[in-house]
C-alpha positions, 0 to 999 in steps of 0.5 A: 733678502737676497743670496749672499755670494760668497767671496773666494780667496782670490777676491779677499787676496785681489781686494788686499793688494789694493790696499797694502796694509794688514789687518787686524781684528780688534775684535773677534771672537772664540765660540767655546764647546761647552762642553770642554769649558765644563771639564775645565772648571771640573779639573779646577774647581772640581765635581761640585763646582762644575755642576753648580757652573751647569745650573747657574749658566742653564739658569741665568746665562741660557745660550737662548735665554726666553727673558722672565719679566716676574724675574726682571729679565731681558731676552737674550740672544736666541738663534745666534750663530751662523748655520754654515757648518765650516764657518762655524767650526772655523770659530769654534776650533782656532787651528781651522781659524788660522788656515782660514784666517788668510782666506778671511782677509785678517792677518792677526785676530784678537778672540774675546769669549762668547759664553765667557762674556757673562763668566765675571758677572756671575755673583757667585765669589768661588763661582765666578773665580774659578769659570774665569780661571777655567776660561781663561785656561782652556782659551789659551791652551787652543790658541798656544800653537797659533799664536803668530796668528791670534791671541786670545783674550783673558776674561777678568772678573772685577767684584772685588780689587783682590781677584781682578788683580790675582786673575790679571797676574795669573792670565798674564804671568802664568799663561802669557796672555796680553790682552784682558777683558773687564766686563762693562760692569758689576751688579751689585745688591742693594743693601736695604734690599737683597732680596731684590737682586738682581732685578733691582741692583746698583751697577758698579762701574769702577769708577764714580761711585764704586764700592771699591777703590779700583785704582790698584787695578789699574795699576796693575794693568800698567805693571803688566802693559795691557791695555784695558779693554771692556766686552758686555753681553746684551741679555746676560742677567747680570749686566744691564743694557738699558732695555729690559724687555723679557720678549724682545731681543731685538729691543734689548741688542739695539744702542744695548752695548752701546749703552754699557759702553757709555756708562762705563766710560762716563763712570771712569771719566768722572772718577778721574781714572784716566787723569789718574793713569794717564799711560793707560789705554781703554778700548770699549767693544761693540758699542760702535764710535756714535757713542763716543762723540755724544760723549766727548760733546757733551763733557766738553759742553758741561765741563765748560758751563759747569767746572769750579769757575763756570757754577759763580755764573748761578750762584744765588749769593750773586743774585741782584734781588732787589733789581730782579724785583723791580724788572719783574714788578716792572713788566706784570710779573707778581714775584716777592724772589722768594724762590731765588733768595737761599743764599745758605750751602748745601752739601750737595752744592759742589764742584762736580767735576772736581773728582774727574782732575779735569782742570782744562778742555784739553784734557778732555781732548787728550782722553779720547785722542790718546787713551780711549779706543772704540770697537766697530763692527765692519759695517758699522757706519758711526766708524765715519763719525769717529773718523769725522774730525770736522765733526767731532769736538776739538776736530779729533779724530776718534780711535775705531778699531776694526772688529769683526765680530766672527762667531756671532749672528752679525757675521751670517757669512766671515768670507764678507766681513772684509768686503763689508769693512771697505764699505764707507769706503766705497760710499767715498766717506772714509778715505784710504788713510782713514781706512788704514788707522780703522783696520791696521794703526789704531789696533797697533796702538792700542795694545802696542802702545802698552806693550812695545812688544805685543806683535813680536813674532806675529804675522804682522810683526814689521806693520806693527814695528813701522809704527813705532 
């Protein structure tokens, strides 16, 4: 591997003026001292609920978790943050991240937790409640000072309705939070077999086939104007990637938030969420935009073949059998059409799109043209998948938001990730326009477009109002 050089202030300030636009990071990220997040939960919860935090995140949320396969765990991330002592302070303490930010090349950072992503998975119902609350505290306490800079994001548990919505009112009323994280999704027990969890689990994912009706939920991100946006973990005990390999973490990390991302959307597209609440914006993170056109492909597909209209074309009541006998006696084939001759109704013989509302193709299109945003890193190549309209169902653009990902082992050196982000770019497959909505438009309309004034008072304020 070669030495990487690391880019100056000038170079970022040269590069931005060719551009002319800010730059927002969707998706950036606080590394907490733990520390610090321990003496939160203990001024919360107490002594005894902060040192059964300690066990449960030494045990089941390990910051270099080895994977257990009689315990059906995944590897986890293990030598996961840069060495480079500046940069990593510059994550850890948000005043040194807004002196830098400038010298980075972001104008306004969006800071999602590290340790705080697995926080809302925990099965523990006091547990989990109170680390979300501490969390979601002490990240708005760093950042209060900087916040024409940055804005921190509140980690919402979501086991139940009740303490999503408590926890939304709190982080928003009380601390004045505007942007909120759902984790990808809720492992729960099954009920023949508790004993079994979580290596067997059934992953509730809000929508199809939730145990709760989410919709107050939903609602409630409405009243508050906060889009919802949802950060897995790969290697997290409680959250599911697709990959359960216990030595390999590589194995897990590739197409694993992808896949949380997939399935979270999928569940709220065929629950009719979106149809439900069509004012209300949903951001899926660090799983890039490839995803997301399989996807919008493959609904499109199914809907068409498969809606209320489309299933009379298999129906077996239909059937000719008498001329299927006499075509198939005619060419060799000894068939009596036994196994095409059930006309009677099963139960499970339905409509299944019926719960998703969706009556046309267009509504469809409309989800991932206006509702739905995808994050992708800076040197994600599927941002020109997304941006591809010609390629892309209904020749939509898709919305992918820049994401910097700061702090974590995909960024070994922050003074490139601007560089990095002009990439596709440089390789003539994005266009500056194209370039423009990655980093500055679909960011702003993404939180802006749930709450007009977001942006008020920040750094990039009058970007924001120009496109309104």
């Amino acid at each position: 591997m070669s030495a990487v050089i690391r880019k100056s202030k000038d170079d970022v300030a040269r590069l931005k003026q060719e551009f002319g636009h800010p730059v927002i990071d969707g998706d950036g990220h606080i590394i907490e001292s733990f520390g610090m997040l321990v003496s939160y939960v203990e001024k919360i919860g107490g002594k005894s609920t902060a040192e059964e935090f300690v066990r449960e995140m030494r045990q089941n949320h390990p910051i270099s978790s080895t994977g257990d396969a009689e315990r059906g765990d995944q590897r986890g991330a293990w030598w996961g943050v840069t060495n480079r002592a500046e940069d990593l302070a510059t994550v850890m303490a948000p005043g040194l991240l807004s002196d830098r930010l400038e010298e980075i090349g972001i104008d306004f950072a969006i800071l999602y937790p590290t340790l705080g992503l697995g926080l809302p998975t925990m099965p523990h119902d006091e547990l989990r409640q109170v680390a979300c609350r501490a969390l979601n505290t002490m990240n708005s306490e760093l950042t209060a000072e900087y916040r024409d800079r940055m804005t921190p994001v509140a980690s919402i548990p979501m086991h139940t309705p009740d303490e999503a919505i408590a926890e939304l009112h709190h982080c928003t009323q009380e601390l004045g939070m505007k942007v909120a994280m759902v984790p990808a999704g809720v492992a729960r027990p099954w009920p023949a077999y508790p004993e079994a969890f979580p290596a067997a689990c059934f992953m509730d994912r809000y929508g199809l086939d939730s145990h709760f009706d989410y919709d107050p939920v939903w609602q409630c991100f409405v009243d508050n104007k906060v889009a919802v946006t949802a950060h897995g973990g790969v290697g997290l005990r409680y959250m599911e990637c697709g990959h359960r390999s216990p030595t390999n973490y590589m194995y897990n990390h590739i197409l694993g938030h992808a896949f949380q991302q997939s399935e979270l959307a999928k569940s709220l597209v065929m629950g009719g969420v979106p149809r439900r609440f069509p004012t209300l914006k949903f951001a899926f993170l660090e799983g890039g935009a490839g995803w997301a056109a399989d996807l919008l492909h493959s609904l499109e597909e199914h809907w068409e073949k498969r809606n209320s209209e489309g299933l009379r074309n298999y129906d077996p009541s239909a059937l000719d059998r008498q001329k299927l006998a006499e075509l198939l006696q005619k060419h060799g084939i000894r068939s009596k059409g036994g196994q095409f001759a059930r006309d009677e109704r099963q139960p499970w013989v339905r409509d299944e799109f019926e719960e998703s509302l969706i009556e046309s193709e267009d509504q469809i299109r409309d989800m991932f043209a206006e509702q739905f945003f995808f994050g992708c890193e800076a040197d994600d190549r599927s941002v020109y998948r997304a941006l591809d309209g010609k390629g892309n169902p209904f020749g939509i653009k898709l919305n992918a938001v820049f994401s910097s990902d700061i702090g974590h082992w995909d960024v070994p050196d922050i003074s490139q990730v601007l560089f990095e982000s002009r990439g596709l770019v440089d390789a003539g497959l994005l266009t500056e326009d194209d370039y423009a909505a990655f980093v500055y438009r679909n960011p702003v309309y993404l939180h802006a477009g749930m709450n007009p004034d977001f942006f008020k008072g920040t750094k990039v304020a009058e970007a924001a109002r120009k496109l309104a």
